[in-house]
C-alpha positions, 0 to 999 in steps of 0.5 A: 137589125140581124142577130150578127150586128146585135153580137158585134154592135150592142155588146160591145157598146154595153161593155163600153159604156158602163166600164168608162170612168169620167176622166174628171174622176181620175185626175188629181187637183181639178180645181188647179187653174182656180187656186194658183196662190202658193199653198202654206203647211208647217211641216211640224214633226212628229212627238215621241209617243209610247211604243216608238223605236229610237234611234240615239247615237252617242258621239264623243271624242272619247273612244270609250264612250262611244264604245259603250254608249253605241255598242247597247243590246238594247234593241238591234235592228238588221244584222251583222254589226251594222244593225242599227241599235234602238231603244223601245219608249215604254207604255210611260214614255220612258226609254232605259238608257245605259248608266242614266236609267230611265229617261222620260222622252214621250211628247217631246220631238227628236231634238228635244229628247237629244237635249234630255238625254245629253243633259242626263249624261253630263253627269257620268261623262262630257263632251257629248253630243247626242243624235235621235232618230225615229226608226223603223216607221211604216203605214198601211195602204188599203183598198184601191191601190195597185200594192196593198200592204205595209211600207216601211219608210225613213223620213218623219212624214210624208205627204199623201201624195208620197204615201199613195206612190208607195204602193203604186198609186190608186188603180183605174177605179179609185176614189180620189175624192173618197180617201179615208185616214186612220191615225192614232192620237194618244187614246183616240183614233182620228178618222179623216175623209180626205179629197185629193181633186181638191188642191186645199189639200195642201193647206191641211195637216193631214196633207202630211202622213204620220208613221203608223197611219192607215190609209183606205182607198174607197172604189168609185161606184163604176164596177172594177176588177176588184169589186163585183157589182152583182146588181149591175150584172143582173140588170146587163143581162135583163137588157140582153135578154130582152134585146134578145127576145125583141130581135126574135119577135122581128122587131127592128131598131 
């Protein structure tokens, strides 16, 4: 062996070798072929909590009261005159609705607070029909994902899957069978480790992402672009080094 092969052969091959992933860590549901029976998730929605922003739309066939009840400073979002008007649900669960006053909505969904808030109103004016919407939800992607940030979205949930291609999916080093969830559940913060080569995902109720939930991609313990392995580095320039020397003192391979 001469000191040209060992520049164009051994490197590269070093470089090869420990940049390879083993394809069974990059591909999701590995166990697909073992678990063919249709999965079963009750998609339940999610309850009005403190600090949630709502979305309610009064309709009537009284000009008037669509007037007043549709055209509140409450909250605004977006601009011009097609910004979507909300409501902020206080710390107490309670929203603060024209003429009515406060309405206590917190654990209730969105079709019973409709319900509520409809009934509060039967009072002042009837004929009423009342709509409630989760507005501006959004969670947080972290770690090895190839856009981290925050994604706003319109739906009440959406699977993990959903959630991850938001921010482009996982990169060529993350861990699919290390993915951490945060989520906040009243005064508690929940932590979940989740599988996504694991097809039972699908049966879990953190299959479904909640608004407000974070979600941390883990790297594999391959070195990345994102991670440097000082160790790894050290021990491939050891082994350079020492090939280096052995070639020197003419010792072939």
């Amino acid at each position: 062996m001469n000191q040209k092969w060992y520049k164009a052969g051994i490197l590269p091959l070093l470089a090869f070798l420990v940049s390879c992933v083993p394809a069974n860590q990059l591909t999701y549901f590995t166990d697909i072929n073992k678990n063919l029976d249709p999965a079963i998730n009750a998609r339940t929605q999610k309850n009005i909590a403190p600090f949630d922003k709502l979305y309610i739309k009064v309709y009537s066939i009284n000009p008037q009261t669509i007037q007043i009840f549709n055209s509140s400073e409450e909250i605004r979002y977006g601009s011009g005159p097609n910004g979507v008007v909300g409501y902020l649900v206080d710390e107490t669960g309670n929203i603060n609705f024209p003429f009515v006053g406060n309405i206590k909505v917190s654990n209730m969904s969105t079709a019973q607070a409709a319900e509520k808030i409809q009934k509060a109103l039967n009072d002042y004016v009837s004929e009423t029909t009342i709509t409630v919407k989760f507005i501006d939800n959004q969670i947080t992607l972290m770690g090895e994902v190839n856009r981290q940030g925050i994604y706003p979205f319109i739906q009440d949930k959406l699977t993990i899957y959903e959630a991850l291609g938001l921010g482009g999916g996982l990169t060529k080093y993350g861990n699919r069978k290390n993915i951490i969830l945060i989520r906040n559940n009243g005064d508690k913060v929940l932590r979940y480790r989740l599988n996504l080569s694991d097809s039972k995902i699908m049966d879990k109720e953190f299959y479904y992402i909640l608004p407000n939930d974070v979600i941390v991609v883990e790297p594999l313990n391959a070195i990345s672009h994102s991670y440097q392995n000082n160790t790894f580095t050290t021990a491939l320039a050891t082994i350079t080094t020492l090939i280096a020397i052995l070639l020197f003192a003419g010792v072939h391979f």
